[in-house]
N, C-alpha and C positions, 0 to 999 in steps of 0.2 A: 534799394531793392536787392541788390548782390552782398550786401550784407546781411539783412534780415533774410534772405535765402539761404546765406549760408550758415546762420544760427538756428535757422529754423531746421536744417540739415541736420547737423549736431544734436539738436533737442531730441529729434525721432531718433537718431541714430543710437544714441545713449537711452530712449525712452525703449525701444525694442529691442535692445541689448540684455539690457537689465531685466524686460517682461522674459525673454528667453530664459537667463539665467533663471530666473524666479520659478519659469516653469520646467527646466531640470532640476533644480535642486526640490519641487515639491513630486516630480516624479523617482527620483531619489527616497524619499522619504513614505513615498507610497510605496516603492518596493521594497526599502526596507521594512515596514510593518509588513507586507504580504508578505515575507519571507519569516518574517519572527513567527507570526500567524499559521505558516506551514508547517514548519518545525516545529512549534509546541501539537501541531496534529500530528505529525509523525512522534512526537517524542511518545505522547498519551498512545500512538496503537501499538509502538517499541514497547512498551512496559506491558503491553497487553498477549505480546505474541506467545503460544505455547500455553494458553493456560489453559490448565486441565492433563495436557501431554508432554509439555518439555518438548526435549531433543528431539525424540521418537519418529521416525520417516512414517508420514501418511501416503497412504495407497490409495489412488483413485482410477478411472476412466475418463478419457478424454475421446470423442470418436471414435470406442470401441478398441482405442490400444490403452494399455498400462501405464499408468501416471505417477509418476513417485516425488513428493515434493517433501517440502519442510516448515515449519512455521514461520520461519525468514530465509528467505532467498535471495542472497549476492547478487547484483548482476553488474558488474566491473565491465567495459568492452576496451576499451585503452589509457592509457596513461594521462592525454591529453582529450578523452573524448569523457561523456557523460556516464556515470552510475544509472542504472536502475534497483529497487527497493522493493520485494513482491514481502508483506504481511501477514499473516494469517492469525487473528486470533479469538477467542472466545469472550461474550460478552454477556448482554443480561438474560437470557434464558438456556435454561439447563436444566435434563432430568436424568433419568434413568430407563433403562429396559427393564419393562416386565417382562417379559420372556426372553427364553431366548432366542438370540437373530443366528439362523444355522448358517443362513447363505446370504451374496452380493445380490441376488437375483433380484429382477426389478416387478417380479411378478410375488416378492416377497416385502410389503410394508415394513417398518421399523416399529414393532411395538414399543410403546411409552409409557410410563407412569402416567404424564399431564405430554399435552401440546401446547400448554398456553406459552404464549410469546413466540412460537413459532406460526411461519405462513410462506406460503407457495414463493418458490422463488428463491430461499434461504439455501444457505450451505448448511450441509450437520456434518460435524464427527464425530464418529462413533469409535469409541476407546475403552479396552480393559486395564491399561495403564502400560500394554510392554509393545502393545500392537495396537493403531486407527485406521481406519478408513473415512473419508468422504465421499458426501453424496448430494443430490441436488433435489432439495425436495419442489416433487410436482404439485403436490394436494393435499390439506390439511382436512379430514373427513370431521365431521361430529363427532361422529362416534362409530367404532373405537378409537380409545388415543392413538392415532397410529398415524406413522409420516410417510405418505407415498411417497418413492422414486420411482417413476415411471421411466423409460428408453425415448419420451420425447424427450428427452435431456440430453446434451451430448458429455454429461459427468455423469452418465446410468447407464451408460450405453453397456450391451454384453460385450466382454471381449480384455475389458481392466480388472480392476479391484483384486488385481495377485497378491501371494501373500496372506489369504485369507486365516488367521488361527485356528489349528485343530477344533470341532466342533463347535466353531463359531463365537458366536461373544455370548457371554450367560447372562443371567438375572442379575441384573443390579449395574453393570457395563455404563458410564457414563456417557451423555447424549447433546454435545453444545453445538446452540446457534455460534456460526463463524463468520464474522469477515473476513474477506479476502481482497486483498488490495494490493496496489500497484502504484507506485510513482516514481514519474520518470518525465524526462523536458523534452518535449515538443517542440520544435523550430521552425516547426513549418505548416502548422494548422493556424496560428492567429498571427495577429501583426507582430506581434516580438517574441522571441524563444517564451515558454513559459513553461514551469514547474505543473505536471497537473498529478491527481489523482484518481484510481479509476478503480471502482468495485469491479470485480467477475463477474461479467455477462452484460454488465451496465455501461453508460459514456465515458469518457472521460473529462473529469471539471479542473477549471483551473484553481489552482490554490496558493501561486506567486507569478507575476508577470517582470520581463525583463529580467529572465534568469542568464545568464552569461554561462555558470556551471553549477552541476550536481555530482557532489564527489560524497562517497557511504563510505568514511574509513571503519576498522574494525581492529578495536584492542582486545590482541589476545590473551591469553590467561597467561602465557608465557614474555608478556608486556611487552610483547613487537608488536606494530600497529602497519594493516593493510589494509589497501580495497579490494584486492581481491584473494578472502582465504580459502584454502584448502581444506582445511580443517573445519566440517561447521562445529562440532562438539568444543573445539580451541576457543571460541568467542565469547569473549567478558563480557562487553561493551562497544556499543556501534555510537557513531562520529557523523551525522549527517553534516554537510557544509551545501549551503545556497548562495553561490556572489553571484551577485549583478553587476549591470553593469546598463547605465544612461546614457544617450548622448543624441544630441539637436546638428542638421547640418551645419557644418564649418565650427562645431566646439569640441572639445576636447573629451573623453568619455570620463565618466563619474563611476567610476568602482566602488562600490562596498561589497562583505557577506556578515553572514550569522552563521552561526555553527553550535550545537548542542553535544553533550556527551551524556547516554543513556544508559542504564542496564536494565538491559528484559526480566522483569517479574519473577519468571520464573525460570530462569537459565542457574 
């Protein structure tokens, strides 16, 4: 009996050794596809950012103060701590003004060519190609083609949208639906840090679990590479890096990452 106990010992001991290992190295292997998986979505909205404006600083309203952003937005916080990644870019619907938009005012619609593909809830910017502005559409009417931004929106609010071009944007002023996004690791909303993504104004979803770190390097045109530049106009190509990192009580942690190297569309 003291033998058959003690091989019967050994047998689990090695049998739930081995199920352990088995089930880090397949959570390993889960986080590496969720991580490939995220990057190739970051890489596809990197090639996407600026399109239609480029470099060009957009003007908006946040709460009634003045908002000035960019198509891609750095956000480095230490050497040793996590990136943030804010996006912005334009995708399948796009038209024009028929008239001209004179003013920000939210008591003035965005006249259109067409609305199709747009609907309540959307970002638009509105570009004559040296100056944009965004805005947050409240209402897509019948008719006329026209995009309300109303002030229940805290991106219509009075009080932003500085900067506006002399006499406004004229006929013909280019009009694109924009995403805008965000990715950044989260440590402390689900069981394990995770990688998520998150539209403006919307949740945030996860899109790698078991993220360790999120570092955004950035090669400049003068082929120094940072996380955090100075210079946005200096940016060639952005460097996202996702490691993970596994590990079951009393085992040693399982590190991998994935890293892509991109260049935006239109930079």
């Amino acid at each position: 009996m003291t033998i058959l106990s003690a091989v019967l010992a050994a047998v689990y001991y090695s049998f739930f050794r081995a199920q352990s290992s088995a089930r880090r190295t397949e959570r390993v292997v889960d986080a590496r596809q969720g991580s490939r998986a995220a990057l190739q979505l970051i890489e596809r909205e990197v090639r996407m950012v600026g399109s239609g404006w480029g470099r060009i600083p957009i003007y908006g309203a946040l709460n009634g103060s003045p908002m000035t952003i960019h198509a891609l937005v750095p956000g480095f916080t230490t050497a040793a701590g996590n990136d943030s990644l804010e996006l912005l870019g334009g995708w399948d619907a796009c038209t024009t003004l028929r008239a001209p938009m004179t003013t920000p005012s939210s008591g003035s619609p965005i006249p259109c060519d067409s609305t199709t593909g747009f609907r309540a809830g959307d970002f638009v910017l509105v570009t004559n190609g040296s100056t944009a502005h965004i805005f947050q559409v409240t209402a897509v009417p019948n008719a006329p083609a026209d995009l309300v931004h109303d002030a229940s929106s805290i991106y219509n609010m009075a009080g932003g949208h500085t900067n506006w071009p002399v006499g406004g944007y004229p006929t013909g002023s280019r009009v694109y639906r924009v995403t805008w996004v965000t990715y950044k690791v989260d440590a402390t909303g689900f069981s394990t840090p995770c990688l998520t993504r998150r539209d403006q104004g919307s949740a945030a979803q996860v899109v790698a679990t078991d993220v360790s770190a999120f570092h955004v390097w950035y090669l400049m045109q003068d082929l120094t590479e940072t996380r955090d530049p100075v210079d946005f106009n200096g940016i060639d190509k952005i460097r996202p890096v996702i490691a993970t990192q596994v590990a079951d009580r009393g085992s040693p942690y399982l590190a991998d990452s994935v890293w892509t190297l991109v260049r935006p569309r239109t930079f």
